[in-house]
C-alpha positions in Angstrom: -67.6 -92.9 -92.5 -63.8 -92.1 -91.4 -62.5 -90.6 -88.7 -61.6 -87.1 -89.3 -57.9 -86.5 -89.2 -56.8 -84.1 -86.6 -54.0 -81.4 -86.8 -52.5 -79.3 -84.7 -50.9 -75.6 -85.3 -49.3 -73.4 -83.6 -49.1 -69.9 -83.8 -52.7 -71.0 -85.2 -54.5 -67.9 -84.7 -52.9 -65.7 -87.8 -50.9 -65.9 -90.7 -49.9 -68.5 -92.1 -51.0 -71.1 -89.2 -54.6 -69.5 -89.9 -54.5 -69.9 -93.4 -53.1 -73.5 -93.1 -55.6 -74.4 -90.4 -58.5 -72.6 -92.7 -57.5 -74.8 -95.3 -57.2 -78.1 -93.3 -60.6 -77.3 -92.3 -61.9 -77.3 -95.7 -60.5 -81.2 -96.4 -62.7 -82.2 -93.6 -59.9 -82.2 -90.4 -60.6 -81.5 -87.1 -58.2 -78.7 -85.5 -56.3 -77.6 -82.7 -55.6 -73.8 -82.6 -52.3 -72.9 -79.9 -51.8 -69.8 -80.2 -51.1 -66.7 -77.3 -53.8 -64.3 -78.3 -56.4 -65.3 -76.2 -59.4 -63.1 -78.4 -58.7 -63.8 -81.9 -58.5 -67.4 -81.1 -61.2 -67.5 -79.0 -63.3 -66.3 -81.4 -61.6 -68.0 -84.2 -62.1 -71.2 -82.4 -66.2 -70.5 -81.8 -66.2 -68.9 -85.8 -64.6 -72.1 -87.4 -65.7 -75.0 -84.9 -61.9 -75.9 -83.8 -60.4 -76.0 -80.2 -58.2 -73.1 -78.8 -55.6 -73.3 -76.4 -53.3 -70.3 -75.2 -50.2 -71.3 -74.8 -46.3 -70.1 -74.7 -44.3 -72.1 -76.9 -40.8 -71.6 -75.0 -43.1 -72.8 -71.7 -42.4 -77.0 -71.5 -45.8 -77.1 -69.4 -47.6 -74.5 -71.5 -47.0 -76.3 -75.0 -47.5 -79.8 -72.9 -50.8 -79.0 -71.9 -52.3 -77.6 -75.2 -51.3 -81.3 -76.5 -52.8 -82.6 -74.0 -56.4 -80.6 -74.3 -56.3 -81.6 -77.9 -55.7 -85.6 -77.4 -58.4 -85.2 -74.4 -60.8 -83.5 -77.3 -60.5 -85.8 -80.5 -58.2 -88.6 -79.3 -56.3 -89.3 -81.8 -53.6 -86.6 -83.6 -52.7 -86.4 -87.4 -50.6 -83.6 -87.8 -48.7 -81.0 -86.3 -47.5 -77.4 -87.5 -44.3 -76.3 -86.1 -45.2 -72.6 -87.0 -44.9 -70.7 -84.3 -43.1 -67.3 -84.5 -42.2 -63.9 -83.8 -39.7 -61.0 -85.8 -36.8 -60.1 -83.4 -36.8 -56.3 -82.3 -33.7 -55.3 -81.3 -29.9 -54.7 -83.4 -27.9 -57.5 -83.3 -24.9 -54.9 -83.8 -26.1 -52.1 -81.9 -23.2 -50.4 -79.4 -24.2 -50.9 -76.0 -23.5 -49.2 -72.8 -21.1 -51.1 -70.6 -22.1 -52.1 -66.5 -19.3 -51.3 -64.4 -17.1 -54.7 -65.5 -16.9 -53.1 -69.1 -19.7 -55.9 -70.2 -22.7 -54.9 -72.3 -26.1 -56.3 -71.5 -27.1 -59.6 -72.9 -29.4 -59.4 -76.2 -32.6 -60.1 -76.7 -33.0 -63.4 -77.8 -36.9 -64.1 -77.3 -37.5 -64.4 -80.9 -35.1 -67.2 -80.8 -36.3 -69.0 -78.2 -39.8 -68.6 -80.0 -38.9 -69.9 -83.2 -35.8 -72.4 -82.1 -36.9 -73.9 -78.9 -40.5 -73.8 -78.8 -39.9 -75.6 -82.5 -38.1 -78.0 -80.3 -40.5 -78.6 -77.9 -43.4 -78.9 -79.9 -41.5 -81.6 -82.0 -40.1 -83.1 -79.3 -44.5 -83.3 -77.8 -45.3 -83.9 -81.2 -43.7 -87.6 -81.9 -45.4 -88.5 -78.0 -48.9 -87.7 -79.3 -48.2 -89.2 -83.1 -46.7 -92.2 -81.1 -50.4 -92.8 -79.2 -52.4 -93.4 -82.1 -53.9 -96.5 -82.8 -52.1 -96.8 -86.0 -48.8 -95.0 -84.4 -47.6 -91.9 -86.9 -48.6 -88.9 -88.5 -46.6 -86.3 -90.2 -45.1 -82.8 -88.5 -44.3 -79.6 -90.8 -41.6 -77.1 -89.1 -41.9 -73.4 -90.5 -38.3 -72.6 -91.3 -37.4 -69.7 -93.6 -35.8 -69.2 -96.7 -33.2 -67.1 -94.4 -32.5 -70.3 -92.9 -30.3 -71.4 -95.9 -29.3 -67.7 -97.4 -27.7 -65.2 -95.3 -29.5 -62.7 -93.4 -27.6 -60.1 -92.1 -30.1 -58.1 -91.4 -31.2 -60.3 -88.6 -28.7 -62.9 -87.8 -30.8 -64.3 -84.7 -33.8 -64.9 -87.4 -31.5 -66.4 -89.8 -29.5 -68.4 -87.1 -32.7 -69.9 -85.9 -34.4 -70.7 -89.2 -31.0 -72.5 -90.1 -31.7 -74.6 -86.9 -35.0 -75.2 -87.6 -33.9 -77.2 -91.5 -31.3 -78.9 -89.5 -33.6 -80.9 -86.9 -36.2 -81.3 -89.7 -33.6 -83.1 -91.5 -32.0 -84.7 -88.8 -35.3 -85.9 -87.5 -37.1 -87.2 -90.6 -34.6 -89.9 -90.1 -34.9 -90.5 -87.2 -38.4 -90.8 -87.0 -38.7 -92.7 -90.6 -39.0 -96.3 -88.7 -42.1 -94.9 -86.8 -44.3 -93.6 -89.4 -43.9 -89.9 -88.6 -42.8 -88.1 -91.9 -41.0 -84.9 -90.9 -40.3 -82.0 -93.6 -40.0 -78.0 -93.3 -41.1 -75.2 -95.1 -39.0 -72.3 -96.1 -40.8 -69.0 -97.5 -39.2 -65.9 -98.6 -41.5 -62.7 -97.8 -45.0 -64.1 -96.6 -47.3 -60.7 -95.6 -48.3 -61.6 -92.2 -48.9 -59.4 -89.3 -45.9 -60.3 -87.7 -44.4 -57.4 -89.7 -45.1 -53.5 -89.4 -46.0 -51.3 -92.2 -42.4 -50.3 -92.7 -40.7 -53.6 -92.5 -43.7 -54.5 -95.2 -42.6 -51.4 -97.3 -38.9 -52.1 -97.1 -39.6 -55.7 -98.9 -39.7 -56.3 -102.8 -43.7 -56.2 -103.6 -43.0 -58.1 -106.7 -41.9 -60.8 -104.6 -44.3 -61.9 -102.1 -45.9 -65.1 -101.1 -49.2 -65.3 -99.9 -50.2 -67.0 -96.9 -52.9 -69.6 -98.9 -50.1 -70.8 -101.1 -48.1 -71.7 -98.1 -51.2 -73.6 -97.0 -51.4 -75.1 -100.6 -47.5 -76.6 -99.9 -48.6 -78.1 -96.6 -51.4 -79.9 -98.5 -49.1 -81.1 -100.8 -46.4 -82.3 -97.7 -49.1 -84.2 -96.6 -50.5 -85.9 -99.6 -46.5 -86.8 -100.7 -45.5 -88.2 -97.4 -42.7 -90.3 -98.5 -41.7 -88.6 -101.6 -40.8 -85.7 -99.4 -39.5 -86.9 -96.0 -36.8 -84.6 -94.7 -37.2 -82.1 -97.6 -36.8 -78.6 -97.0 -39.4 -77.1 -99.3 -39.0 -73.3 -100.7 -41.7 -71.1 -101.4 -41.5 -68.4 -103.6 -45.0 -67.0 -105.4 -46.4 -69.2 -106.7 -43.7 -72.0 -107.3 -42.0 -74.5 -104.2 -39.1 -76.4 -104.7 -37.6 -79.5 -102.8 -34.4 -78.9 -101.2 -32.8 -82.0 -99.5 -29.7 -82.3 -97.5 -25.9 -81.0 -99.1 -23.7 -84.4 -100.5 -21.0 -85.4 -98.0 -17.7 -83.3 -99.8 -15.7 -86.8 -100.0 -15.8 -90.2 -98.5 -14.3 -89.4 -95.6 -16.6 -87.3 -94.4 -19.0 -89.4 -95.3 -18.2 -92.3 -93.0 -16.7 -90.0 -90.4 -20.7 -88.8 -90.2 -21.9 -92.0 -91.0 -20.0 -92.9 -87.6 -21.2 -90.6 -85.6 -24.9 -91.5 -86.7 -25.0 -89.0 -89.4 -27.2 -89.2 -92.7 -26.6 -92.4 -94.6 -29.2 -91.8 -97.7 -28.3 -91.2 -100.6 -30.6 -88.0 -101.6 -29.6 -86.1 -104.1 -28.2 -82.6 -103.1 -29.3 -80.6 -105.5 -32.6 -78.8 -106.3 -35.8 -80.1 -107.0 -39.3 -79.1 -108.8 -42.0 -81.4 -108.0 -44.5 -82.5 -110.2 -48.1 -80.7 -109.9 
């Protein structure tokens, strides 16, 4: 019989890093739940016969160590979510107060360092791990956002880091495409998770909402179309997901100016794509 496949999720204890690991679960993989609420994922762990680890994504030894745990468990890793997340509190564009030098205080930028950097650091962990296999690879999904490529001015930081997240996953998949590591993203619109309160649920189109097992559904599919979807950036909307790849070069120049500097040389199309079911 073979060796289950193992993934690894963060933010694994709700949402859509539940749903995802739920349905990973159901295909026969073994799982890794990193998550910071020690309770639910305790008990999720015990309920669904996967590991926990609590751990702070933005913590370097925190992230390090839930790796770790989960090589020291199943020794081997297939697959790692990049899912991690949190919704920023505070106005960007509030007027603040000013100290005594006339400067505001600095704003609150732990959502970004949740969703930007920890992304980065479980990435960064993740092509170690898929690097110690016995056949080296594996693939790693990033959670970016749909407010990643359209503006957001609601929430800038959100937007800023989402935008951030589809750059390394593009950046990356190439990167990474001599090693056997596949690298893609996922980018929702509104996904009902309880990262959001009952008014910020309200405020949001009803008619327009994605669920949580559809975006497990598209992670299936990244996984299944490996190659066919490197470096895509995959929007999720309902019931529908399109592949989104990387903007053409705007003239020659540019082209080899990037192509210099160790840019992009592939020749995906810009445009908009509907995979096949």
């Amino acid at each position: 019989m073979a060796e289950s496949k193992v993934a690894l999720i963060t933010g694994g204890a709700s949402g859509m890093g539940l749903a995802t690991g739920k349905y990973l679960l159901k295909q026969g993989w073994k799982l890794t739940i990193v998550d910071m609420n020690v309770e639910v994922g305790e008990k999720l762990a015990s309920e669904l016969g996967a590991l926990f680890v609590k751990a702070d994504v933005t913590v370097y030894d925190d992230i390090a160590n839930a790796f770790a745990r989960s090589w020291k468990e199943y020794g081997r890793l297939d697959f790692v979510f990049a899912n991690a997340g949190i919704l920023g509190k505070s106005n960007f564009y509030a007027k603040q107060p000013e100290n005594e030098k006339g400067i505001p205080p600095p704003p609150d930028l732990l959502a970004s360092k949740v969703m930007y950097d920890g992304m980065i650091l479980t990435v960064y962990l993740a092509q170690h791990f898929l690097r110690k296999n016995t056949v080296p690879g594996g693939s790693i999904v990033i959670l970016a956002s749909s407010g990643g490529i359209y503006p957001s001015p609601r929430n800038p930081l959100y937007s800023a880091s989402k935008a951030g997240a589809i750059g390394m996953t593009r950046s990356i998949a190439e990167g990474l495409a001599g090693e056997n590591i596949h690298v893609s993203c996922i980018c929702p619109g509104s996904v009902a998770t309880g990262l959001m309160t009952a008014q910020q649920f309200q405020s949001l189109d009803q008619d327009t909402f994605t669920t949580t097992e559809k975006i497990a559904e598209t992670v299936g599919m990244l996984l299944k179309r490996e190659e066919s979807t490197r470096g895509a950036a995959v929007e999720v909307i309902k019931d529908r997901h399109y592949l989104r790849w990387r903007p053409d070069y705007c003239d020659a120049n540019m082209e080899k100016c990037w192509i210099s500097m160790g840019g992009s040389t592939t020749t995906r199309d810009g445009g908009l794509s509907v995979p096949q079911a």
